[in-house]
PDB file of N, CA, C and O in Angstrom:
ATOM      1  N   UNK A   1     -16.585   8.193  85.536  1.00  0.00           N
ATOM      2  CA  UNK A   1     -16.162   7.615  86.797  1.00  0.00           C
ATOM      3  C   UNK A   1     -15.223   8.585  87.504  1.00  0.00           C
ATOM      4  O   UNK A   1     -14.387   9.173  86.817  1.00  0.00           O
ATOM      5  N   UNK A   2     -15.283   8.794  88.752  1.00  0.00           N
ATOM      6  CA  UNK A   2     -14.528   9.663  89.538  1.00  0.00           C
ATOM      7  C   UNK A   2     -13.446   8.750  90.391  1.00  0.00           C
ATOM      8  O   UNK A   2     -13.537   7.574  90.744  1.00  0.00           O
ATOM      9  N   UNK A   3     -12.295   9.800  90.615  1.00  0.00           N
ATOM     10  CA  UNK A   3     -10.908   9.251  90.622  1.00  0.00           C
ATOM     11  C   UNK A   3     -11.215   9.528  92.211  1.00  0.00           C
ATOM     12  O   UNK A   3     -11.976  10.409  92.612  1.00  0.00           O
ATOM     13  N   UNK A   4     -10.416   8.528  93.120  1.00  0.00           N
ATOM     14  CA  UNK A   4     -10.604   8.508  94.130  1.00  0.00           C
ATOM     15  C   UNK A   4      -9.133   8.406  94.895  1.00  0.00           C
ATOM     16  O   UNK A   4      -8.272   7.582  94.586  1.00  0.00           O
ATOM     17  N   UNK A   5      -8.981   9.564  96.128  1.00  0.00           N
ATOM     18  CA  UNK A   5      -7.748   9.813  96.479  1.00  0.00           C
ATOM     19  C   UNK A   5      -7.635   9.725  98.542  1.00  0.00           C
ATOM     20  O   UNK A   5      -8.579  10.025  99.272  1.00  0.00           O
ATOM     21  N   UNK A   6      -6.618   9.373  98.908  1.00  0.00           N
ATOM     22  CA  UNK A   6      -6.286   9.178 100.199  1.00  0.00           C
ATOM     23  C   UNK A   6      -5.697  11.245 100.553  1.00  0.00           C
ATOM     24  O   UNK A   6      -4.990  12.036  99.928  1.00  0.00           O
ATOM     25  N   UNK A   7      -6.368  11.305 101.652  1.00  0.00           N
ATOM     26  CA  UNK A   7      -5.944  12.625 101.733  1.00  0.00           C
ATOM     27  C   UNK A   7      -4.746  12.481 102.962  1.00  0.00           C
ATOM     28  O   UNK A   7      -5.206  11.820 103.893  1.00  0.00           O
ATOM     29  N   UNK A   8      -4.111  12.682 103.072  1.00  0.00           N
ATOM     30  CA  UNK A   8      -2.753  12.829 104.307  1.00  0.00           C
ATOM     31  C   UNK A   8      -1.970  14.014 104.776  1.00  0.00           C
ATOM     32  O   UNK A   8      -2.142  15.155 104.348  1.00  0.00           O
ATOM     33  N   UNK A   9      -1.084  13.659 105.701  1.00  0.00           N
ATOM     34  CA  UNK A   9      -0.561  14.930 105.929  1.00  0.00           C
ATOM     35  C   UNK A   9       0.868  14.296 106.536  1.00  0.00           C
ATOM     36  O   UNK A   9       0.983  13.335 107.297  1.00  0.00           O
ATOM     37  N   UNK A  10       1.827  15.064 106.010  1.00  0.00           N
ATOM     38  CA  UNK A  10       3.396  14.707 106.899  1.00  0.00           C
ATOM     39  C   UNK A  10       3.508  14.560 108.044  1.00  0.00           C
ATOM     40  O   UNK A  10       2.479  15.175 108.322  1.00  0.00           O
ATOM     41  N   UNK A  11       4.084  14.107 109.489  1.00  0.00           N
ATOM     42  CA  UNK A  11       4.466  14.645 110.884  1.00  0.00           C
ATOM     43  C   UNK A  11       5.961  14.359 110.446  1.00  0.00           C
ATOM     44  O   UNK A  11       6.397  13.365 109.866  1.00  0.00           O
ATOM     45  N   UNK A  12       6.584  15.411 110.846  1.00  0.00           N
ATOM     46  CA  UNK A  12       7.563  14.920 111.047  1.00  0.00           C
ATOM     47  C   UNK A  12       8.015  14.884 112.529  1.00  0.00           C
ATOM     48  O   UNK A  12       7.758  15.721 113.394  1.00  0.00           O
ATOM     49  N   UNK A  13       8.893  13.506 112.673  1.00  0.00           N
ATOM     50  CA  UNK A  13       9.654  12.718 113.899  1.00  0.00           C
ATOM     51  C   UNK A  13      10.824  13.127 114.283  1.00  0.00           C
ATOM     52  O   UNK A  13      11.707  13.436 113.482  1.00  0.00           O
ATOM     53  N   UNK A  14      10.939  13.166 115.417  1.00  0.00           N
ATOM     54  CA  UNK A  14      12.523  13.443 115.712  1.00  0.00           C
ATOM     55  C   UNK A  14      13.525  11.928 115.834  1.00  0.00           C
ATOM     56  O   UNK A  14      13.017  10.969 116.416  1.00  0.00           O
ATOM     57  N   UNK A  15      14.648  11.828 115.375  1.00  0.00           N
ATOM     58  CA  UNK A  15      14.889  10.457 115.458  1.00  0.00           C
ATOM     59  C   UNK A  15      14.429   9.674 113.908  1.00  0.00           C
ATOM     60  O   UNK A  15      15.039   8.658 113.574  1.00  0.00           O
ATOM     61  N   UNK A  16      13.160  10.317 112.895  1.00  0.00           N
ATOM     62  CA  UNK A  16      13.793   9.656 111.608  1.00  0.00           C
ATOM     63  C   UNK A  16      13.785  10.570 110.732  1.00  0.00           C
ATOM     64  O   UNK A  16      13.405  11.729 110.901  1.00  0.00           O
ATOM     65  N   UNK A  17      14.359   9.911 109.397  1.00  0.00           N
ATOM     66  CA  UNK A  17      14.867  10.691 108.676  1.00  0.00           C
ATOM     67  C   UNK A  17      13.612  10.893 107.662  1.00  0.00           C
ATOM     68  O   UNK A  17      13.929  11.753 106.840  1.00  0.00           O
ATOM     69  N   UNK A  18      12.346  10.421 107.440  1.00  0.00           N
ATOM     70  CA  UNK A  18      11.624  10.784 106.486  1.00  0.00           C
ATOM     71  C   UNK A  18      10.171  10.689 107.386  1.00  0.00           C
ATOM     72  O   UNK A  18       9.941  10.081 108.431  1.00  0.00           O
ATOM     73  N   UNK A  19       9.455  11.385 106.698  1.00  0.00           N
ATOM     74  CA  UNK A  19       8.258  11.639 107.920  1.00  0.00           C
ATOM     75  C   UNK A  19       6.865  10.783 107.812  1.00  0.00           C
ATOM     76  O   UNK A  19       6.281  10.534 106.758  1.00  0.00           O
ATOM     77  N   UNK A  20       6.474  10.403 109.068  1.00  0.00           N
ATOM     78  CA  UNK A  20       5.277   9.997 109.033  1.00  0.00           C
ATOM     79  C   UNK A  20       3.796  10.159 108.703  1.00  0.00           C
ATOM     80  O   UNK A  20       2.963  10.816 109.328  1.00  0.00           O
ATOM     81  N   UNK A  21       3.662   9.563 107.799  1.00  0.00           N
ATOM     82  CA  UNK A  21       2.314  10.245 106.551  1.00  0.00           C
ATOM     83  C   UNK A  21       0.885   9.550 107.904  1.00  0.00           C
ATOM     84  O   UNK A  21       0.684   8.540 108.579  1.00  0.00           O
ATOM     85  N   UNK A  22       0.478  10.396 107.734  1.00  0.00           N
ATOM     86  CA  UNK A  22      -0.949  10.305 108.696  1.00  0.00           C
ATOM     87  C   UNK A  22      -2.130  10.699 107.589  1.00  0.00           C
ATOM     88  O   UNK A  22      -2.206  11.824 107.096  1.00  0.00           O
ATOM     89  N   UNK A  23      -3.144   9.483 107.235  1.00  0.00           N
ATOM     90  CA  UNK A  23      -4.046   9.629 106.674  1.00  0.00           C
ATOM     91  C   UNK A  23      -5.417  10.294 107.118  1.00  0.00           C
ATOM     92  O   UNK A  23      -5.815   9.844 108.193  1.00  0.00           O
ATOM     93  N   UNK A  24      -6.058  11.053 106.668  1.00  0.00           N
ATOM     94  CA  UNK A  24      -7.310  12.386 107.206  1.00  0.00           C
ATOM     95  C   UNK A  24      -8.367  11.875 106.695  1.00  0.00           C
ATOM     96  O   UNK A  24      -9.522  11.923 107.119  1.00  0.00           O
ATOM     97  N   UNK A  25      -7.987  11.425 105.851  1.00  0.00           N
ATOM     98  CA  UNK A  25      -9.683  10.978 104.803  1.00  0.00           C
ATOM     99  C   UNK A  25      -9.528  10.868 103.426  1.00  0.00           C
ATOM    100  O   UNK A  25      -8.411  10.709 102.933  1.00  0.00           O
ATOM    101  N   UNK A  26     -10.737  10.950 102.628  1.00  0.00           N
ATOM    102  CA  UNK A  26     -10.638  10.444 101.210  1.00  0.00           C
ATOM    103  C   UNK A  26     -11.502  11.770 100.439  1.00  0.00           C
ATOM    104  O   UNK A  26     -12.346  12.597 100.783  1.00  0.00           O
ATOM    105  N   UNK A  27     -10.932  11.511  99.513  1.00  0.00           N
ATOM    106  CA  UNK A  27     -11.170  12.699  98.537  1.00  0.00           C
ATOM    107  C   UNK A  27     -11.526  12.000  96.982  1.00  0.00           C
ATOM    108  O   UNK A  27     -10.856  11.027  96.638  1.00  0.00           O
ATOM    109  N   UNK A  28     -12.307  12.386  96.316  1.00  0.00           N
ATOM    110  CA  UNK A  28     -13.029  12.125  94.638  1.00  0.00           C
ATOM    111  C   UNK A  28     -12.892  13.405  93.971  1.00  0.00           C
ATOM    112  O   UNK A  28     -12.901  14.511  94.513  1.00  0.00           O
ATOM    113  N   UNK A  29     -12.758  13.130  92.689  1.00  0.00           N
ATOM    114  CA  UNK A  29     -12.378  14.017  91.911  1.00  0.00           C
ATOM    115  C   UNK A  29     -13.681  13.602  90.799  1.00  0.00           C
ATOM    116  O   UNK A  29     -13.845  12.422  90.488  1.00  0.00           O
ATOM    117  N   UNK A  30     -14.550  14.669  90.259  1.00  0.00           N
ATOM    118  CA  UNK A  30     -15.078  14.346  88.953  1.00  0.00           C
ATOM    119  C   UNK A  30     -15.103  15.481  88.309  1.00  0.00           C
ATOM    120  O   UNK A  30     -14.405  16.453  88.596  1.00  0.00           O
ATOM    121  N   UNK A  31     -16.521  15.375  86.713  1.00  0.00           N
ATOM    122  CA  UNK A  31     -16.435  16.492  86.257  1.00  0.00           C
ATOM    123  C   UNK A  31     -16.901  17.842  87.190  1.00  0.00           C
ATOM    124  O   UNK A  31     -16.688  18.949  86.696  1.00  0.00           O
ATOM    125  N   UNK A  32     -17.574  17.749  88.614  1.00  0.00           N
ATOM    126  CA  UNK A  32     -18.180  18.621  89.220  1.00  0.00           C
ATOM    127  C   UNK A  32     -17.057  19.309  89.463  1.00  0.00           C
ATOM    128  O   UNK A  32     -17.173  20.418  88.942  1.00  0.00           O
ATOM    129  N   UNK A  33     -15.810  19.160  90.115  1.00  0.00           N
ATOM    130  CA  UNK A  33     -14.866  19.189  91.279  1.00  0.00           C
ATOM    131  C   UNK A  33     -13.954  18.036  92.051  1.00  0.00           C
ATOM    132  O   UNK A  33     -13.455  16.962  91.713  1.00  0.00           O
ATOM    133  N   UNK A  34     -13.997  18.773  93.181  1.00  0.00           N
ATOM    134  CA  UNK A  34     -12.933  17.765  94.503  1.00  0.00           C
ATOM    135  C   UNK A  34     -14.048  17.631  95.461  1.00  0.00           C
ATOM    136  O   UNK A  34     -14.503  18.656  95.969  1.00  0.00           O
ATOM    137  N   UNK A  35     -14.407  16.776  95.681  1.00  0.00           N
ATOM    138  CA  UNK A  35     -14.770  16.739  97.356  1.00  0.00           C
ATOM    139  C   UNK A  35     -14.470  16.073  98.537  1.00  0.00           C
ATOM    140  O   UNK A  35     -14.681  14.871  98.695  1.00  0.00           O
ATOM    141  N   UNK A  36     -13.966  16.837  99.407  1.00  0.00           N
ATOM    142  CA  UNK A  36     -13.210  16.227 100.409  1.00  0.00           C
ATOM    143  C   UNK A  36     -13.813  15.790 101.674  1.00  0.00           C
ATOM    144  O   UNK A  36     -14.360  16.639 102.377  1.00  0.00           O
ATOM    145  N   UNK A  37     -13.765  14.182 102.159  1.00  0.00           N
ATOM    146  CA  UNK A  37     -14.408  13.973 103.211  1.00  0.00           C
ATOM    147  C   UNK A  37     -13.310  13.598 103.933  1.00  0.00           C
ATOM    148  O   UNK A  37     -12.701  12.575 103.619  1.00  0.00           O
ATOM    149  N   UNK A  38     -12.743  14.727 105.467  1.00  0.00           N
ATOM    150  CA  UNK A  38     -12.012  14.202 106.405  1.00  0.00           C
ATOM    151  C   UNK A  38     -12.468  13.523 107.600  1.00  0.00           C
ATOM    152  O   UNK A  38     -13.460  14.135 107.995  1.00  0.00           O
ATOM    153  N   UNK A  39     -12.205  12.526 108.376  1.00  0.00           N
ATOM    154  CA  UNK A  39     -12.249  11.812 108.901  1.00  0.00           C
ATOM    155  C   UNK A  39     -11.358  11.990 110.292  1.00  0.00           C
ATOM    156  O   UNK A  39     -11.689  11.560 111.397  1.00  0.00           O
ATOM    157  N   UNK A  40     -10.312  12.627 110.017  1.00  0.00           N
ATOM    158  CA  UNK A  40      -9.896  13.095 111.819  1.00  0.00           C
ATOM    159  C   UNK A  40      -9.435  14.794 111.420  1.00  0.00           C
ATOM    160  O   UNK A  40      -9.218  15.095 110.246  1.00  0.00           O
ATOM    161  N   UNK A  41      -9.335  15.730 112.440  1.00  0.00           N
ATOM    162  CA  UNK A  41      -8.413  17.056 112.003  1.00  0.00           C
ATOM    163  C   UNK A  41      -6.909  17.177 112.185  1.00  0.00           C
ATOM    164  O   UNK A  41      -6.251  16.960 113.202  1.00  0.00           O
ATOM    165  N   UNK A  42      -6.422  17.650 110.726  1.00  0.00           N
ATOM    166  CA  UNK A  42      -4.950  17.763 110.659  1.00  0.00           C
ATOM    167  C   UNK A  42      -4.847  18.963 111.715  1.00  0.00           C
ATOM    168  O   UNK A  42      -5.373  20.073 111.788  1.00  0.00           O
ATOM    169  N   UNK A  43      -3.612  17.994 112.780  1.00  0.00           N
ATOM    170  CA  UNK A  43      -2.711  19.560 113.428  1.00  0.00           C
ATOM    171  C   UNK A  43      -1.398  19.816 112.405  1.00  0.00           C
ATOM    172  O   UNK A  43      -0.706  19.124 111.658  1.00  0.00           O
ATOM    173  N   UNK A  44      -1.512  22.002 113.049  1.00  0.00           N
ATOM    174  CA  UNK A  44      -0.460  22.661 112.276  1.00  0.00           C
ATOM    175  C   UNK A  44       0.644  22.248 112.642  1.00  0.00           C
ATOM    176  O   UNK A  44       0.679  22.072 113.860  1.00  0.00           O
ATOM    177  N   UNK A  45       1.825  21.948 111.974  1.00  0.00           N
ATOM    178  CA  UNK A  45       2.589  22.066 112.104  1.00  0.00           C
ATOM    179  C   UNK A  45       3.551  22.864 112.824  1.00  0.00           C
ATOM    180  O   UNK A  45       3.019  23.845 113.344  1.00  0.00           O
ATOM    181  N   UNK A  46       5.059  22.749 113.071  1.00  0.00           N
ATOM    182  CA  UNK A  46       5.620  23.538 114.199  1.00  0.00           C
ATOM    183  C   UNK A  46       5.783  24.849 113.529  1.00  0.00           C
ATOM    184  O   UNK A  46       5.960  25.799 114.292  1.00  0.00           O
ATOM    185  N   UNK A  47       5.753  25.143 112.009  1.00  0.00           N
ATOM    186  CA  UNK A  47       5.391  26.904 111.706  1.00  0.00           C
ATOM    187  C   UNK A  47       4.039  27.180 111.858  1.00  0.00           C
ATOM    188  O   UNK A  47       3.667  28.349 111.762  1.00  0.00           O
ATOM    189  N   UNK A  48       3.034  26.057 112.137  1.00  0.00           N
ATOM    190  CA  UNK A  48       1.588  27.079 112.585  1.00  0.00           C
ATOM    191  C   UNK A  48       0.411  26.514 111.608  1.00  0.00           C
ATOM    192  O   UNK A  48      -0.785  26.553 111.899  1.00  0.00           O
ATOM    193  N   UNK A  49       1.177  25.761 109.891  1.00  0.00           N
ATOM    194  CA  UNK A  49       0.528  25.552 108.416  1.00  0.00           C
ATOM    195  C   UNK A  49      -0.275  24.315 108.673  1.00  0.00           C
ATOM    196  O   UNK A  49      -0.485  23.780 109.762  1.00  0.00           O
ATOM    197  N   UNK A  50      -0.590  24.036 107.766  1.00  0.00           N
ATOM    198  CA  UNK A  50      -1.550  22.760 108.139  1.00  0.00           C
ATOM    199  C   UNK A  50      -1.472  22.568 105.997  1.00  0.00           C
ATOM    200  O   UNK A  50      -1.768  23.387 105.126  1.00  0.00           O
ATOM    201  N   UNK A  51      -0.911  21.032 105.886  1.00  0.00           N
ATOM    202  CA  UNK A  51      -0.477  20.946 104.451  1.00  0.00           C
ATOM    203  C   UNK A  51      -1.102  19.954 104.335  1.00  0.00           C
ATOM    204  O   UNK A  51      -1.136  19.214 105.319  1.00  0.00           O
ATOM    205  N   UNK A  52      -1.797  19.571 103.167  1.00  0.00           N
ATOM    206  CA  UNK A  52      -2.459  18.005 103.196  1.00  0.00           C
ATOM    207  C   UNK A  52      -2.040  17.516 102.093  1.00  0.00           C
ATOM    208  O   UNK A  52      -1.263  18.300 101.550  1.00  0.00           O
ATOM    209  N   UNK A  53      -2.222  16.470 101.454  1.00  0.00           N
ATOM    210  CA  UNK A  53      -1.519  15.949 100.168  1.00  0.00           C
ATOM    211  C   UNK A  53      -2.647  15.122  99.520  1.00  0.00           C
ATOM    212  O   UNK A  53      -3.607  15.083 100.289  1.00  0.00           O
ATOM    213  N   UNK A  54      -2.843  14.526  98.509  1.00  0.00           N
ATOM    214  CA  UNK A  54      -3.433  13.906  97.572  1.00  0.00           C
ATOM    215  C   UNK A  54      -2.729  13.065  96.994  1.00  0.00           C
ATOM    216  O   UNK A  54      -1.832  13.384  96.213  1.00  0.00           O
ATOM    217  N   UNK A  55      -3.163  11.328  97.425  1.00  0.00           N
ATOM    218  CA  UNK A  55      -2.207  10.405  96.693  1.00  0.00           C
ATOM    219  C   UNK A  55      -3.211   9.846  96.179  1.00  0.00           C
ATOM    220  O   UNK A  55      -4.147   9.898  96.977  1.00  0.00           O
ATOM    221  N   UNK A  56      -3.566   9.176  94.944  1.00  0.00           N
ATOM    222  CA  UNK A  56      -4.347   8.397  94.140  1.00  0.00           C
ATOM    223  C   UNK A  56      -4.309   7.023  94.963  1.00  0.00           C
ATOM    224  O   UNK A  56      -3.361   6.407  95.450  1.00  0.00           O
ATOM    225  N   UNK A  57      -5.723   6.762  94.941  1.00  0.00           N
ATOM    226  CA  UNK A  57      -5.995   5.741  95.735  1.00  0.00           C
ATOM    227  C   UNK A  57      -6.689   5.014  94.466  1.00  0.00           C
ATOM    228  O   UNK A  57      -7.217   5.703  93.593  1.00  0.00           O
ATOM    229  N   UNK A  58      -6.672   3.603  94.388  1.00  0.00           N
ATOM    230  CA  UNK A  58      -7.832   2.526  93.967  1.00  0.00           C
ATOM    231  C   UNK A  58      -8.849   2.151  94.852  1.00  0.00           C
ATOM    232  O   UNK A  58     -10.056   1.950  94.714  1.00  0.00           O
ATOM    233  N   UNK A  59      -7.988   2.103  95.892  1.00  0.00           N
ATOM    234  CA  UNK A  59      -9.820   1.369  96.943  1.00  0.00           C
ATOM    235  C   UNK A  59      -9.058  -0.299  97.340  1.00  0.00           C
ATOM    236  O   UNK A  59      -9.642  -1.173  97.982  1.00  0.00           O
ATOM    237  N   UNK A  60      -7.791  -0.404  96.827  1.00  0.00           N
ATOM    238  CA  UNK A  60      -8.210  -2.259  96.920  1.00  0.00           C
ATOM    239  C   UNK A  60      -6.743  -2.042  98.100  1.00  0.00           C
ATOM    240  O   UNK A  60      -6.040  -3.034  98.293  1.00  0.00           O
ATOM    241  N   UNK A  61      -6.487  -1.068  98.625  1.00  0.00           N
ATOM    242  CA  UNK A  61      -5.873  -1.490 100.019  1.00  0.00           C
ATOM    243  C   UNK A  61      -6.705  -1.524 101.082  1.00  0.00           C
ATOM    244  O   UNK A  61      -7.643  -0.734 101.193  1.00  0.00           O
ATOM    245  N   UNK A  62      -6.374  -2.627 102.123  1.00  0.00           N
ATOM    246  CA  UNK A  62      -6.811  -2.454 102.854  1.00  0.00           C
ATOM    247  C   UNK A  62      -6.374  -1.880 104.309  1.00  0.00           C
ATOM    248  O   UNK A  62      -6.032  -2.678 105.182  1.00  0.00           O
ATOM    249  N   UNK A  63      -6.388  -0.749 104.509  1.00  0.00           N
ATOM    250  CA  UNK A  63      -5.661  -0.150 105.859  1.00  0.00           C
ATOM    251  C   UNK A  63      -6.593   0.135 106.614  1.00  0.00           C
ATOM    252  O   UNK A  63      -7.752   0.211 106.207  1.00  0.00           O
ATOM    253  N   UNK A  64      -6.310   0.303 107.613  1.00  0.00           N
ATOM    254  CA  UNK A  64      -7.015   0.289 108.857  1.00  0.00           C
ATOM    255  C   UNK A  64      -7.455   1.555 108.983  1.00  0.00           C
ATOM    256  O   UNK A  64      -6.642   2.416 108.645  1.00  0.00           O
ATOM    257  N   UNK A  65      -8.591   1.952 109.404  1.00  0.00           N
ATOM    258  CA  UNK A  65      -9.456   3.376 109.567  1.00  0.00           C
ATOM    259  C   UNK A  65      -8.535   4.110 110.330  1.00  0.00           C
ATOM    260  O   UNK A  65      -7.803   3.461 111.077  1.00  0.00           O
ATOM    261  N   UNK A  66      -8.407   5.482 110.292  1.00  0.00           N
ATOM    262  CA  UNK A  66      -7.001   6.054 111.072  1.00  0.00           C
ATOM    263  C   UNK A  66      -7.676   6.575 112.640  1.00  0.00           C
ATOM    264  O   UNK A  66      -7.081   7.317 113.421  1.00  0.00           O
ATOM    265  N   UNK A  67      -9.038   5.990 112.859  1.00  0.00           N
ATOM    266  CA  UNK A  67      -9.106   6.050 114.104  1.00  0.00           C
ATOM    267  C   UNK A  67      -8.410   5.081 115.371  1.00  0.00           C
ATOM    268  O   UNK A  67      -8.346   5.305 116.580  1.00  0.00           O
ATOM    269  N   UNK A  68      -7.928   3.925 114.558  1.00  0.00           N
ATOM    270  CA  UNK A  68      -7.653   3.143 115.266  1.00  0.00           C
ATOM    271  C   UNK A  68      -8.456   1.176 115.260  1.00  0.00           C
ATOM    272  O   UNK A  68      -8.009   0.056 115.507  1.00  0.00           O
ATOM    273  N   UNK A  69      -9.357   1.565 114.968  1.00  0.00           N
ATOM    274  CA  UNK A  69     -10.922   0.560 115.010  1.00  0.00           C
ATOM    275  C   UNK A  69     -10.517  -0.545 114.020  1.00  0.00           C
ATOM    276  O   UNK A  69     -10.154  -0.290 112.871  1.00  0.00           O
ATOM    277  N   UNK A  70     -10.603  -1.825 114.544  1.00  0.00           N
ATOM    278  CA  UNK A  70     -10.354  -3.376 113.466  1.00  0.00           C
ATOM    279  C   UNK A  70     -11.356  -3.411 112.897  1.00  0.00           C
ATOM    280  O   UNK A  70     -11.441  -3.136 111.700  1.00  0.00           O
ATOM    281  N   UNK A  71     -12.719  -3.892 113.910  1.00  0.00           N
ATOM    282  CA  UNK A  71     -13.879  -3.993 113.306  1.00  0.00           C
ATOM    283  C   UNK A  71     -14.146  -5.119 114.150  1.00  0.00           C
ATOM    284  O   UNK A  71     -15.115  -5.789 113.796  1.00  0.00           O
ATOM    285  N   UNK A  72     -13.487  -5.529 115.257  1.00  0.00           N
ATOM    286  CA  UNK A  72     -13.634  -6.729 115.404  1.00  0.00           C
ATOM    287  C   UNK A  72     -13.710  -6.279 117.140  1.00  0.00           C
ATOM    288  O   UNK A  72     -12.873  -5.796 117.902  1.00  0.00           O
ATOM    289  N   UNK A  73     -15.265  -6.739 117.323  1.00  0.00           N
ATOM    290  CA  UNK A  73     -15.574  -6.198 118.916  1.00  0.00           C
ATOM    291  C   UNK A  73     -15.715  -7.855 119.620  1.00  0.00           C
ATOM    292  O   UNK A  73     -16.644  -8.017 120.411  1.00  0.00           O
ATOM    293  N   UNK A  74     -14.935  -8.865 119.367  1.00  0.00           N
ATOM    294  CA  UNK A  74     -15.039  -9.908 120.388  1.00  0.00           C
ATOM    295  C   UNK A  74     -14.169 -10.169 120.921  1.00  0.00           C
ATOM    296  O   UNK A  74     -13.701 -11.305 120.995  1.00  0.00           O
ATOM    297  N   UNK A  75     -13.466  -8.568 121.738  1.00  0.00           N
ATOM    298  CA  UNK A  75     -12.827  -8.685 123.081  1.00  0.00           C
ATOM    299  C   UNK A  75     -12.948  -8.920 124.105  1.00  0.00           C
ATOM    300  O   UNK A  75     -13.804  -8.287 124.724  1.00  0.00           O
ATOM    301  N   UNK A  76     -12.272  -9.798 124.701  1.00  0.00           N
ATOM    302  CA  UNK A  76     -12.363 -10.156 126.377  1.00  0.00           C
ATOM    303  C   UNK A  76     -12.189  -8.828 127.273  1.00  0.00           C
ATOM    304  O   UNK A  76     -11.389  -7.910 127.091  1.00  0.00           O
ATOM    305  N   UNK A  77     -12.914  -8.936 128.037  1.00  0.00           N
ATOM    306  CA  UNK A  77     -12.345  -7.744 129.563  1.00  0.00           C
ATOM    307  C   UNK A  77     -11.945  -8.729 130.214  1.00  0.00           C
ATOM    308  O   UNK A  77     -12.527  -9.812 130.280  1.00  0.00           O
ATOM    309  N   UNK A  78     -10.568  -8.333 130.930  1.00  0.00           N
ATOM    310  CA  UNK A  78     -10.530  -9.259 132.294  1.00  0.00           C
ATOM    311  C   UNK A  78     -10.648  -9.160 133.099  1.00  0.00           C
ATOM    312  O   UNK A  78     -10.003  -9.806 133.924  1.00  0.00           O
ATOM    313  N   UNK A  79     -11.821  -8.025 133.512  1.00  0.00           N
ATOM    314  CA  UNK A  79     -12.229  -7.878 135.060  1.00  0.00           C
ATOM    315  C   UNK A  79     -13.967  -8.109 134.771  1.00  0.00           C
ATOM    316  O   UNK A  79     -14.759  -8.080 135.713  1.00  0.00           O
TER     317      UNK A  79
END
């Protein structure tokens, strides 16, 4: 069974003191390797780097796609 991971990246904020983790996509680990599927592109940072991180994921959170999207298209327009 392959281990399954949230891929992210720091921003840091002006105004707080610890930085805002922005999720990119998901990443699996088996006997093959890593393979990484991102889902939006990390910007470099203010030296130019671009750092991503690997946190062990289970699968049983449920967060919201980091595009933005509920899933839920029975919005009103009001015009």
């Amino acid at each position: 069974m392959s281990k399954r991971f949230s891929v992210v990246q720091a921003k840091e904020v002006e105004g707080r003191d610890k930085p805002v983790w922005i999720r990119h996509g998901i990443a699996f680990q088996s006997d093959k390797g890593i393979s990484i599927k991102l889902e939006s592109l990390p910007l470099p940072g203010k030296d130019g780097e671009i750092w991503l991180r690997l946190f062990e994921d289970d699968g049983s959170s449920k967060q919201k796609k980091s595009n933005g999207y509920s899933g839920d298209l029975n919005d009103e327009i009001p015009w």
